[in-house]
C-alpha positions as CSV (number, residue, x, y, z in Angstrom):
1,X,-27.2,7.3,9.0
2,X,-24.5,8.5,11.4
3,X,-23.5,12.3,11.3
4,X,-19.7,13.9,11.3
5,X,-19.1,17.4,10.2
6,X,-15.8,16.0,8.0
7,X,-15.1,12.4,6.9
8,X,-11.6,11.6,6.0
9,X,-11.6,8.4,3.5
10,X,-8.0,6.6,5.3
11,X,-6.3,5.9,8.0
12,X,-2.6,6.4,7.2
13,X,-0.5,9.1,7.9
14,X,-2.0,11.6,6.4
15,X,-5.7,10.7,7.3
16,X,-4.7,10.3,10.5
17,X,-2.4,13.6,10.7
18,X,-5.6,15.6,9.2
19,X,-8.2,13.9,11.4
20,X,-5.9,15.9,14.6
21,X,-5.7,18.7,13.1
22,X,-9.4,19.2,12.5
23,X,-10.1,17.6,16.5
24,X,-7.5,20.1,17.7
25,X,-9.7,23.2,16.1
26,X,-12.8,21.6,17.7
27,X,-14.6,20.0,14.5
28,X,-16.5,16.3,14.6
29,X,-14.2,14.2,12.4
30,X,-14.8,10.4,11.5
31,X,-12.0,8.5,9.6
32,X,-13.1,5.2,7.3
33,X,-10.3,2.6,7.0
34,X,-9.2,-0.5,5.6
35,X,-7.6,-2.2,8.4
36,X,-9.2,-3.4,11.5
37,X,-5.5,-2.1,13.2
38,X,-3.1,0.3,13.2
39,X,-0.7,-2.6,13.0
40,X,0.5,-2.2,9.4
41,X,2.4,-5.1,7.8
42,X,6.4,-4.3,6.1
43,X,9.0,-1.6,6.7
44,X,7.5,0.9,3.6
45,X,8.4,4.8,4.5
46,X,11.8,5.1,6.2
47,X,11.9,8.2,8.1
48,X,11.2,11.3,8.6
49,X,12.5,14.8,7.1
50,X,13.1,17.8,9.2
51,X,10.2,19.8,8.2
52,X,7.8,17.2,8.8
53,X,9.3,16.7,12.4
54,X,9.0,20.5,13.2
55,X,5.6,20.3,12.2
56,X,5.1,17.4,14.8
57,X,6.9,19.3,17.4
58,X,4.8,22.3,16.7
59,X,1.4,20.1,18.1
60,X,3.5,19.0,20.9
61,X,4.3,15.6,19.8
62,X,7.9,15.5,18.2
63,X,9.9,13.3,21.1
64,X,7.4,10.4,20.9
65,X,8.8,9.5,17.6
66,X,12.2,11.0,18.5
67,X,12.4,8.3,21.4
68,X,11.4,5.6,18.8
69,X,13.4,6.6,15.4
70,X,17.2,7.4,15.2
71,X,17.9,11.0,14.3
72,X,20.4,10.9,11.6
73,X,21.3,12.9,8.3
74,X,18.7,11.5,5.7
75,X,18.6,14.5,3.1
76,X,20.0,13.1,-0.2
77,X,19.1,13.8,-4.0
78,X,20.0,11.0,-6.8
79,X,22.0,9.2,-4.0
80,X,24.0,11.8,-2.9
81,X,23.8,12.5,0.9
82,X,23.6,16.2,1.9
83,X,24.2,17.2,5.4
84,X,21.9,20.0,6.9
85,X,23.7,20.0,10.5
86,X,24.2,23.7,9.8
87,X,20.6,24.8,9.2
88,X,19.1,27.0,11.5
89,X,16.7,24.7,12.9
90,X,16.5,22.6,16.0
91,X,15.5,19.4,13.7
92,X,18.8,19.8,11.7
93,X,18.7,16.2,11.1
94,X,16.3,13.6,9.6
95,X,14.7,10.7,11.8
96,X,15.0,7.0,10.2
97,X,11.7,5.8,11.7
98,X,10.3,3.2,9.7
99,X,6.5,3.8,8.6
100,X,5.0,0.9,10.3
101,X,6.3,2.5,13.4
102,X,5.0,5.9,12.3
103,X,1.7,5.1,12.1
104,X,1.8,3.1,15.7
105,X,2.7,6.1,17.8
106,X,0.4,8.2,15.5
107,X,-2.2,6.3,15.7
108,X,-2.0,6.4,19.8
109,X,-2.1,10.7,19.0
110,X,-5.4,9.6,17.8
111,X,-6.8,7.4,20.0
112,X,-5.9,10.1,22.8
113,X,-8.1,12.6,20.7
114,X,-11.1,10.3,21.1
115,X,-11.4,10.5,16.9
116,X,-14.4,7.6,15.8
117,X,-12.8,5.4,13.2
118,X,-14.8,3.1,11.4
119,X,-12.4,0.1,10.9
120,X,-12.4,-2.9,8.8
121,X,-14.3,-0.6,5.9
122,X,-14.0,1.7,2.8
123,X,-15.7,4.1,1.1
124,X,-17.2,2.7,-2.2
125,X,-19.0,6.3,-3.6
126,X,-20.6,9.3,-2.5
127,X,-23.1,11.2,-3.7
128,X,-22.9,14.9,-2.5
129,X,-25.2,18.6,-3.0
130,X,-25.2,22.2,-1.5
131,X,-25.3,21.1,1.9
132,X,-23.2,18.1,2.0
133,X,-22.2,14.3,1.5
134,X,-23.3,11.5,1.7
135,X,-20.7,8.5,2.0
136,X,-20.9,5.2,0.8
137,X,-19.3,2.4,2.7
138,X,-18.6,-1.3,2.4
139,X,-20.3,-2.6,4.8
140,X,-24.0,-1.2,3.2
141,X,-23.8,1.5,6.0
142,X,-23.7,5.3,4.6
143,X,-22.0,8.4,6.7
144,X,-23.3,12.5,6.1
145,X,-20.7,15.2,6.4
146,X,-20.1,18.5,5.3
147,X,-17.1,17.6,3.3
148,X,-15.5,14.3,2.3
149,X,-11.5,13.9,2.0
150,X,-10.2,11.4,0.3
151,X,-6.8,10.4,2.1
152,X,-7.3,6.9,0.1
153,X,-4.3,6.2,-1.5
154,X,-3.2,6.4,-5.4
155,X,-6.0,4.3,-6.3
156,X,-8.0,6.6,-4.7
157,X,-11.7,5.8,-4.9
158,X,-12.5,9.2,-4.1
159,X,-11.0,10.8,-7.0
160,X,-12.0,8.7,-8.9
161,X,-15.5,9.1,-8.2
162,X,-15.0,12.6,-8.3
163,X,-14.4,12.5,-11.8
164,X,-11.2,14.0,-11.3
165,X,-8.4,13.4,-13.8
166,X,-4.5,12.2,-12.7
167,X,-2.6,12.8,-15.5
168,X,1.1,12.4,-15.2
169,X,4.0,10.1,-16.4
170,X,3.4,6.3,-16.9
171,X,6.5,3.7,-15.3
172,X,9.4,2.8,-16.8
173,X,10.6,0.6,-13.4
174,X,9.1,-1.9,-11.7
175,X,10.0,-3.1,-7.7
176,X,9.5,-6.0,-5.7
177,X,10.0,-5.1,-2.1
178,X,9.0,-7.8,0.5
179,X,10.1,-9.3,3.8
180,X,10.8,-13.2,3.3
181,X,12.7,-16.4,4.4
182,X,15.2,-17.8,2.5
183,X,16.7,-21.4,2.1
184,X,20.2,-20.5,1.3
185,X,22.6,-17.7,2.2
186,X,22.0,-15.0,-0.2
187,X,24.5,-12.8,-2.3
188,X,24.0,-9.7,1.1
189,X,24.2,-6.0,0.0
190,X,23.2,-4.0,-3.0
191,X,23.8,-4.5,-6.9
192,X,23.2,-2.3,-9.7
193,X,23.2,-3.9,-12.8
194,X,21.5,-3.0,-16.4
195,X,18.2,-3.8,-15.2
196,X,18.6,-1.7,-11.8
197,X,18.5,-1.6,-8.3
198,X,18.2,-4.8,-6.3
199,X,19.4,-5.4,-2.0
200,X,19.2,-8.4,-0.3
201,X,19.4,-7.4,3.6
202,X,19.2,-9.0,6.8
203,X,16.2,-7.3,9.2
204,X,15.7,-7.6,12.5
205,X,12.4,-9.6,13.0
206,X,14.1,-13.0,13.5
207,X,15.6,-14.3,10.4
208,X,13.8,-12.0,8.0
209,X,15.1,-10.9,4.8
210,X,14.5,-8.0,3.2
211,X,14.5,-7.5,-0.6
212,X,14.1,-5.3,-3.3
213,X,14.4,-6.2,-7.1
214,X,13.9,-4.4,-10.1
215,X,12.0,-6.5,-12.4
216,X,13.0,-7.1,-16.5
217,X,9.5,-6.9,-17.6
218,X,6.8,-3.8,-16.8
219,X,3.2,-4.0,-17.4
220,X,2.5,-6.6,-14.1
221,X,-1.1,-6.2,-13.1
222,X,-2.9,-7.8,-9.7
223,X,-1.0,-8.0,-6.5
224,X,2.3,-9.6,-6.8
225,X,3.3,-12.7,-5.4
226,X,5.7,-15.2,-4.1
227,X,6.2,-16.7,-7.7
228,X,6.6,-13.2,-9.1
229,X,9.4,-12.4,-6.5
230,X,11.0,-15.9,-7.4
231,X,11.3,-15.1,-11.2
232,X,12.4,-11.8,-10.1
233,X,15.1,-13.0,-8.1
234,X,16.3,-15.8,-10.4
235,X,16.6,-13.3,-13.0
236,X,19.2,-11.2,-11.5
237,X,20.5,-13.2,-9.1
238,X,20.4,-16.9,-11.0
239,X,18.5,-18.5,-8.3
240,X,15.8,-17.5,-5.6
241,X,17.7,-18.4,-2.7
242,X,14.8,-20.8,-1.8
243,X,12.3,-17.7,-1.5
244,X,9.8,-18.5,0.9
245,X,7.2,-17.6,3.8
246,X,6.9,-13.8,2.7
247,X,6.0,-11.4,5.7
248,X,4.4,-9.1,2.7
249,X,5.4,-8.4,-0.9
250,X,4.9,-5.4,-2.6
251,X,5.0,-3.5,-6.0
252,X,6.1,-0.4,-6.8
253,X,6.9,2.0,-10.2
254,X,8.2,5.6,-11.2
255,X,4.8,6.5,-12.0
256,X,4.0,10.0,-11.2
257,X,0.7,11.5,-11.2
258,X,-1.2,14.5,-9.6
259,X,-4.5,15.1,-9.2
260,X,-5.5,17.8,-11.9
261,X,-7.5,19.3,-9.2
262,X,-7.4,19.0,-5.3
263,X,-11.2,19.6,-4.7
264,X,-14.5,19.3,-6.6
265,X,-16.7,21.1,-4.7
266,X,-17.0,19.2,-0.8
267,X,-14.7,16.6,-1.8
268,X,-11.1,17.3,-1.1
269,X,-7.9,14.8,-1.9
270,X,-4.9,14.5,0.2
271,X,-1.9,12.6,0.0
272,X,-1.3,9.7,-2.4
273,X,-5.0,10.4,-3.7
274,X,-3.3,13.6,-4.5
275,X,-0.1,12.5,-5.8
276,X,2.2,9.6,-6.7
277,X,5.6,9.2,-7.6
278,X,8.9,7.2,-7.3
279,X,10.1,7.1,-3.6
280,X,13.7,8.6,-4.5
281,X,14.6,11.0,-1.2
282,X,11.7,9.3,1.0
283,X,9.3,12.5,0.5
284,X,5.7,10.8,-0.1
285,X,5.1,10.6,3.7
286,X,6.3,13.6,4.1
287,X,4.6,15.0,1.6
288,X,1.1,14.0,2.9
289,X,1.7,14.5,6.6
290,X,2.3,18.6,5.2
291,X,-0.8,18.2,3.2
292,X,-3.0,17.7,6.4
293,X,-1.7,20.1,8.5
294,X,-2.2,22.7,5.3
295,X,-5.6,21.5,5.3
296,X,-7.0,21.2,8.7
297,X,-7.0,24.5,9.8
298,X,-8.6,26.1,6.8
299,X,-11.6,23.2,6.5
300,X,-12.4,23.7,10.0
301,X,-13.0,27.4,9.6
302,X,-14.9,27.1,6.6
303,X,-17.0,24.2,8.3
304,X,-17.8,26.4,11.6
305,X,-18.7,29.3,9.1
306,X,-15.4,31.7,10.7
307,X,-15.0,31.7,6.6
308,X,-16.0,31.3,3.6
309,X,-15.1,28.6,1.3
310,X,-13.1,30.8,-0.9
311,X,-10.2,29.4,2.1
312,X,-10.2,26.1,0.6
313,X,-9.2,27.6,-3.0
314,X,-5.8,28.2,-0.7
315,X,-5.0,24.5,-0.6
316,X,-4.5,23.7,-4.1
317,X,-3.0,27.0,-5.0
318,X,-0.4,25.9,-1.9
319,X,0.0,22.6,-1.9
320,X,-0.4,21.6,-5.8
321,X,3.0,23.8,-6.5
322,X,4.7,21.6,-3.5
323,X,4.2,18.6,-5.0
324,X,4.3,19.3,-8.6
325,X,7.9,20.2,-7.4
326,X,8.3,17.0,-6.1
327,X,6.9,15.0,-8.8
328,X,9.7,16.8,-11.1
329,X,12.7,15.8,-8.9
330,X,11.9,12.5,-8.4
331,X,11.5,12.1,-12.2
332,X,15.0,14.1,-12.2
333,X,16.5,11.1,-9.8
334,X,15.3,8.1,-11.7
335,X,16.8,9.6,-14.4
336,X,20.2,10.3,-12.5
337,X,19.9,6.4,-11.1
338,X,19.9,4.8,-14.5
339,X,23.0,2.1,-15.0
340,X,24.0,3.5,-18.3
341,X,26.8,5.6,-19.2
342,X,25.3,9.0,-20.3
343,X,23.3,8.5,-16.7
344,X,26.2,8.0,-14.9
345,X,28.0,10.3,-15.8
346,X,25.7,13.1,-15.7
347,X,25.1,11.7,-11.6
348,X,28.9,12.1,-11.3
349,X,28.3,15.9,-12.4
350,X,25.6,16.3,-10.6
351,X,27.1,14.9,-7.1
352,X,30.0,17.2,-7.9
353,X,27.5,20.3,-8.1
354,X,26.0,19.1,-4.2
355,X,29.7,18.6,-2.5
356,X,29.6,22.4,-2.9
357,X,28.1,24.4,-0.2
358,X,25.5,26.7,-1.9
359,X,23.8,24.1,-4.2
360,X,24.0,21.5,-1.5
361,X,22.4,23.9,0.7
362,X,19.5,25.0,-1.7
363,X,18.5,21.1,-2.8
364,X,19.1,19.7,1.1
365,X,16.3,22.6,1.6
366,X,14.3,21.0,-1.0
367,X,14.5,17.8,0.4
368,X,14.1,18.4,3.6
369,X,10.8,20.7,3.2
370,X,12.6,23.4,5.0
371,X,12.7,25.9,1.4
372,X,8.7,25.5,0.9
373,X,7.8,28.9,-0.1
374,X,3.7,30.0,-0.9
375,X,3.3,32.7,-2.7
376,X,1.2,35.1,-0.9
377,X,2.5,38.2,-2.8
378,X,5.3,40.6,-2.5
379,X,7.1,41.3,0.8
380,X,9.8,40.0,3.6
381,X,11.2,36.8,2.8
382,X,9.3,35.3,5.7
383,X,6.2,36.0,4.0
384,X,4.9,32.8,3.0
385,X,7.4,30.6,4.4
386,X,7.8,28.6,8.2
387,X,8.3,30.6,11.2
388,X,11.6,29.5,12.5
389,X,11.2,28.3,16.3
390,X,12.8,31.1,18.2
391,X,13.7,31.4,21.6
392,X,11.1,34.2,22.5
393,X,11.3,36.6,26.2
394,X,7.7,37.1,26.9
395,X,6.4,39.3,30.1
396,X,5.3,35.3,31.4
397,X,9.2,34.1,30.7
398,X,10.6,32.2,28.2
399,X,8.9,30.5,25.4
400,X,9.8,29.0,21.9
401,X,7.6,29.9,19.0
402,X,6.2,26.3,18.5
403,X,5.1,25.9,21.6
404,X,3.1,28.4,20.8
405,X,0.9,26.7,18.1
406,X,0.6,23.4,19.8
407,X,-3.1,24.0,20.3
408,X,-3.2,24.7,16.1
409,X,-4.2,28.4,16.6
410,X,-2.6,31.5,14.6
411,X,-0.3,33.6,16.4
412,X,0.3,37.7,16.0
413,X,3.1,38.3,17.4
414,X,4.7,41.7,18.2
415,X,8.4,42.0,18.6
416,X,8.3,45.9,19.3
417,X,6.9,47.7,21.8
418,X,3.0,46.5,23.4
419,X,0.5,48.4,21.5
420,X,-0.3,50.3,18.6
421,X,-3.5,47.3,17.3
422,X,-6.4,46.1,18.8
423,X,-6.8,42.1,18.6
424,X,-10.3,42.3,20.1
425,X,-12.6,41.7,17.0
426,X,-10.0,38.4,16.6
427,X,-9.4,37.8,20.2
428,X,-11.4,34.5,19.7
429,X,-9.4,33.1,17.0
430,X,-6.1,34.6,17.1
431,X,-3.3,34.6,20.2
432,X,-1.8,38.1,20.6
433,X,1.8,38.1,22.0
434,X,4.2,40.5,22.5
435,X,7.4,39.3,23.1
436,X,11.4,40.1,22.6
437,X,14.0,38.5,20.6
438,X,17.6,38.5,20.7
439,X,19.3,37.0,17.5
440,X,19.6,36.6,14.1
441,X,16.8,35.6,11.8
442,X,18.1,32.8,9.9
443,X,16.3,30.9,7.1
444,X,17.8,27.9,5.4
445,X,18.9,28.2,1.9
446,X,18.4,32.3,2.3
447,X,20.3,33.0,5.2
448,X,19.8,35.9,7.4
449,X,17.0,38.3,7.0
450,X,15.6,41.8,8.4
451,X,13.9,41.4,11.7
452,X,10.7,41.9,11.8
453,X,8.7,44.3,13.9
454,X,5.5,41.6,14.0
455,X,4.7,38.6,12.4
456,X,1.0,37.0,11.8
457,X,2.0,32.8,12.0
458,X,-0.6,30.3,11.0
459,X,-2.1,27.2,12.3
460,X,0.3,25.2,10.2
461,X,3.7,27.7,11.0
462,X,3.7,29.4,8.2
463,X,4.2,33.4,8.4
464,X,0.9,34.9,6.7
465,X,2.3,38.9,7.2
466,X,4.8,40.5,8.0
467,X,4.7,44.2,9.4
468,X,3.9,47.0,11.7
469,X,1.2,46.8,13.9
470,X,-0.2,50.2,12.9
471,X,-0.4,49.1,9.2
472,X,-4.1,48.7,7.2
473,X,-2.6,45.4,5.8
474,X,-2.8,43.5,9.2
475,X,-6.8,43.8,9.6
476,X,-6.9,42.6,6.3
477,X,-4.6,39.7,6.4
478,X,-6.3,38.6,9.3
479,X,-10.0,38.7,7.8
480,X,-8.9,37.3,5.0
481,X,-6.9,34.0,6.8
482,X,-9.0,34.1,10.2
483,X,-12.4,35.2,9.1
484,X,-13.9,38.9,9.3
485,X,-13.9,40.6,12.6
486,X,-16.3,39.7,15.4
487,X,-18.9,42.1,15.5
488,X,-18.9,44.6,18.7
């Protein structure tokens, strides 16, 4: 039996994403997946919001999918495109990146990390007690780790051997997306009709098609395939076009479920094992990516006994608001989408609402995972939320804030005079800078706020406490996130 202090059950985006966040903080981390590649078959995910590129730019790793995607405005709710060219961020834009893609350049993050991955496999059960897991895979062979996270998908095996319950919404709309060849020159471009949504487009990859149809009938079970897509197309379109040689076809529905609970003891969910829903405003990558780095830093202290596991109880109470959030306004969009006339003309009121500044501001925020807000009590309005990347003037010269946390190790920064705390008994954990900066404090959807005299910034950017160095509060805040102080 082979030994890791964390398994992660997955090896997409977000298994991958939580894998380097836990080998950043120095923790033995195995992944189990699927695929004998990281070559992943179709377009799926198409890009990238601007939260989830700061967060890449905040490990360092930002311009290799910058160099590879096409930085664009991608924010939009219901179909209606919201610019956020204005926010105060340096990722003001979105990145259409398709996932495929993602995953490649991720997946080399990885490799560079020397993380084991045990390809080709799954996990099939686990059976876990007071000290730890052990993990079932296909292939007869069983893992031990302290905790097990189950970045497995919707169908998650984890969960579901976890006993844990997914309640949500059942579908009302059915997709076909796939990649083919066709006989004959298709009808190009989109229709909506009373059924739904359906594109016929031409893709790169030498001749290939790309199509999406809503299908007439719900309650398809298996995989789907080629005759599937034919009826599909005929259908809508009256004929299939001579539908054949398909790259990969897929199905998908406006399900959306959550995970009642995000952890049963040593097994934690992440991702699509953690939550499903319709893929209006592209935020399920997104979504999962933020997940891990939420995550990471908090399992790796609790595993090399810096804290207690009272820190995991922080995930859920984080992340489940997040995506309960976005489970509502993606049920929200479908509803907007529908072809009918009630439908329509509530999306006409609605798009009217977003071509004026203040709501398009607060739902591009949304959207773009710029707004996300955990509530860790009263205070400043960067309590809680991302640390913007300033330009900070340090005694060593200039450095942005990000750069800063590329290692994944929580900052206290002092903006006032040096002095006035002693970081010693977290000198180990925590970086200590002082440091000057000249400008406003801008936050997106809020505007400007009060500078602050120091800030305590997360592993994962978000701001912790704000305050003066001489208050009681900071030695707390800093036992409680970073573990109690070092003894003398």
């Amino acid at each position: 039996m082979s030994e890791h202090a964390e398994v992660i059950a997955g090896g997409g985006p977000t298994g991958m994403m939580l894998a380097g966040e836990l080998t950043l903080a120095g923790v033995d981390v195995a992944i189990v997946k699927r695929r004998t590649s990281s070559k992943i078959v179709g377009s799926r995910s198409g890009g990238l919001h601007a939260r989830t590129i700061e967060v890449l730019d905040q490990r360092g790793i930002a311009d290799r999918f910058l160099a590879q995607g096409k930085a664009m405005q991608v924010a939009a709710f219901a179909q209606v495109p919201m610019d956020i060219s204005d926010f105060p961020t340096r990722h003001n834009y979105g990145l259409a990146l398709w996932q495929k893609h993602f995953e490649r350049i991720l997946a080399g993050w990885i490799e560079e990390l020397a993380i084991p991955i045990y390809c080709g496999r799954e996990v099939t059960g686990f059976a876990q007690d007071d000290t730890g897991v052990d993990v079932a895979l296909s292939d007869s062979q069983s893992l031990r780790a302290n905790y097990l996270v189950g970045c497995d998908g919707g169908r998650s095996v984890v969960r579901r051997s976890a006993g844990i319950a997914f309640p949500g919404w059942d579908a009302t709309i059915s997709h076909l997306m796939a990649e083919v060849e066709l006989a004959e020159e298709p009808e190009w471009g989109m229709r909506h009709d009373a059924v739904g949504l359906h594109s016929l487009s031409k893709l790169d990859d030498g001749g290939l098609v790309g199509v999406l149809v809503t299908e007439k009938e719900l309650g398809h079970s298996g995989e789907p395939t080629l005759r599937d897509l034919s009826e599909a197309l005929t259908a809508v379109y009256g004929t299939d076009y001579g539908v054949h040689s398909p790259v990969w076809i897929s199905r998908f529905t406006d399900a959306a479920r959550q995970a009642a609970a995000y952890r049963d003891r040593r097994i934690l969910l992440a991702g699509d094992a953690a939550h499903v829903h319709y893929p209006a405003g592209g935020q399920g990558l997104n979504l999962g990516v933020q997940d891990a780095v939420n995550l990471g830093w908090k399992l790796a202290q609790v595993v090399k006994g810096t804290s207690s596991e009272c820190l995991l109880d922080s995930y859920q109470a984080e992340r489940h608001p997040v995506a309960a959030r976005v489970l509502r306004n993606t049920l929200a969009q479908v509803a907007l989408r529908r072809t009918d006339a009630r439908s329509k003309a509530a999306r006409e009121v609605v798009a009217d609402l977003l071509h004026m500044d203040e709501p398009r501001k607060r739902y591009a925020a949304m959207m773009s995972g710029l707004d996300i807000h955990y509530d860790l009590g009263e205070g400043h309005p960067l309590l809680g939320r991302r640390m913007p990347d300033l330009d900070l003037v340090t005694a060593n010269g200039p450095v942005r804030v990000f750069t800063l946390l590329l290692g994944a190790r929580p900052v206290l920064l002092n903006l006032c005079e040096p002095g006035g705390f002693d970081i010693t008994p977290w000198a180990d954990r925590v970086q200590f800078v002082h440091a000057k900066y000249v400008g406003t404090w801008d936050l997106p959807a809020i505007g400007a706020v009060t500078a602050p005299n120091a800030v305590l910034v997360r592993p994962d950017g978000y701001v912790a406490w704000v305050g003066d160095l001489t208050q009681p509060s900071l030695a707390d805040a800093l036992t409680n996130w970073f573990g109690p102080p070092a003894a003398a």
